[in-house]
N, C-alpha and C positions, 0 to 999 in steps of 0.2 A: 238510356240503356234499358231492355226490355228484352226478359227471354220469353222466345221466340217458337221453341223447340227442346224437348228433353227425351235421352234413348237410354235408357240401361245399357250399359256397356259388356260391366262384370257386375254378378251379383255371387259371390262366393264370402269371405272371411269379411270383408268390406263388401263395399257397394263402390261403382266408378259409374257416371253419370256425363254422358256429351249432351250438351249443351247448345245450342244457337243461339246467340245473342243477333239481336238488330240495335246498330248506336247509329241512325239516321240514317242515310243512305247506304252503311256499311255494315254488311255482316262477319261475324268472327264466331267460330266455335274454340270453346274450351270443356277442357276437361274436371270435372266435381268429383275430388273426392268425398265419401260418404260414410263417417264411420260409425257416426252415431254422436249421442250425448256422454261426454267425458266426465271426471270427475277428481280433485287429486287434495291432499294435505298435506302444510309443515305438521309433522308431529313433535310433541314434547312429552318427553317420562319423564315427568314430574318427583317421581320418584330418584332416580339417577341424576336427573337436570341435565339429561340427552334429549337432544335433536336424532329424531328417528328416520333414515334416507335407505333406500332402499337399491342396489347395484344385481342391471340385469343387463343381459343382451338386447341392443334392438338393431333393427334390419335396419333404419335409414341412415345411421355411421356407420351399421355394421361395425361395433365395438361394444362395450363392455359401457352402462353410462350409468352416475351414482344420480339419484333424482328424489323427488318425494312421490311417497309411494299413490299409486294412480289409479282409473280402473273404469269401465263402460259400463253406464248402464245396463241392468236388465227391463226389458220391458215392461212397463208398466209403474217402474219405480222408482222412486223421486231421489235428486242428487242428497238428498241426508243420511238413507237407506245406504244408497248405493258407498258413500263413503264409508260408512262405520261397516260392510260388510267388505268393502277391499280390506280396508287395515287388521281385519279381525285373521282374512285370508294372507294375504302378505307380510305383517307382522307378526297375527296371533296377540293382539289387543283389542279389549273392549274400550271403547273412547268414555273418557268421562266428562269430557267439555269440550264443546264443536258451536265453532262462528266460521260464518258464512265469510269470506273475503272480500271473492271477485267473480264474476261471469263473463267468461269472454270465448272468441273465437280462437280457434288454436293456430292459423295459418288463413286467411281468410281471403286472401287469393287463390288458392285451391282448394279449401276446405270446406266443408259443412262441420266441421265439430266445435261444437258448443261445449265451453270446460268450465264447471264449476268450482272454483278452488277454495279450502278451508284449512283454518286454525284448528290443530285438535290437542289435547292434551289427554294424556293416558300414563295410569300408575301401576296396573300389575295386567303382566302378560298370562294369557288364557289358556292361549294353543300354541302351536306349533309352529306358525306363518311360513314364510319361505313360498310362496304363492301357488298356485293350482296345478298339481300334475296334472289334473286333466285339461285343462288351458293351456299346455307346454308352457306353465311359466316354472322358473326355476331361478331364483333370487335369494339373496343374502342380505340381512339385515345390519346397516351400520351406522351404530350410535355413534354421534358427533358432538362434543362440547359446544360451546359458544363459539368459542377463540377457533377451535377447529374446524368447525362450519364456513365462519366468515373465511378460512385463509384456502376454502375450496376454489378450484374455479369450474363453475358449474356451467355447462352446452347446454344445459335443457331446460329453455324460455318459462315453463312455470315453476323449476325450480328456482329459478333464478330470480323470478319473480317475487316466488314467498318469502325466499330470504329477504330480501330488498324490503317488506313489507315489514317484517322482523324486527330489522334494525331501525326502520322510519319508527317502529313500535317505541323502541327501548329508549329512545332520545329524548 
């Protein structure tokens, strides 16, 4: 398999990218999505001995989804940066201990996003959080016990992931 061919589609809030693929005698276009380099954390208040999850709107349930809280790249800036400035934005915590997890694709049949995911732990809130009004983000922050966490049933594949990673931890 071998692309072939690449056209900007849409270049607006994301990027959308057609593609030509050549797999031997047979040509196939698809479509890339393109949204960037991602970034997200289980958080722990070490203080409280909460699991910090964060509940926002997003467009692909079009619902209401509780998840760990998340965030894109800015350019130029490496996913360590980029984490401890989401959670500083969407919590309103300065992180005091950050491990690295995992690095993966987010949907990798249509996507380009590259998602770095980490452990963080944090003991006293700074700011504000609730996420960027100038980003249209507008999010609630919700501290979850142990017991509480585990008996969620989480849609949203990294969060579902950190948990999982959580518990593989504590055994």
């Amino acid at each position: 398999m071998q692309i072939t061919d690449q056209k900007l589609v849409y270049d607006g809030h994301f990027k959308l990218r057609l593609l030509t693929l050549q797999d031997g005698d047979e040509q196939h276009k698809r479509e890339r999505f393109e949204p960037g380099k991602s970034v997200a954390a289980l958080v722990l208040d070490t203080t409280q001995q909460r699991y910090l999850f964060v509940r926002q709107y997003r467009i692909g349930p079009e619902d209401q989804v509780l998840e760990i809280p998340a965030g894109m790249l800015d350019p130029g800036e490496s996913p360590e940066i980029a984490i401890r400035r989401e959670l500083q934005e969407e919590l309103g915590y300065d992180v005091d201990h950050l491990e690295p997890l995992a690095e993966f694709y987010a949907s990798p049949g249509t996507s380009a996003e590259l998602m770095s995911v980490f452990y963080a732990e944090v003991s006293q809130q700074t700011g504000a959080g609730g996420g960027l009004a100038s980003e249209g983000e507008k999010l609630d922050v919700v501290p979850l016990t142990w017991e509480e966490m585990l008996a969620q049933r989480f849609l949203d594949a990294k969060t579902y992931a950190a948990v999982q990673w959580a518990q593989l931890r504590r055994k």
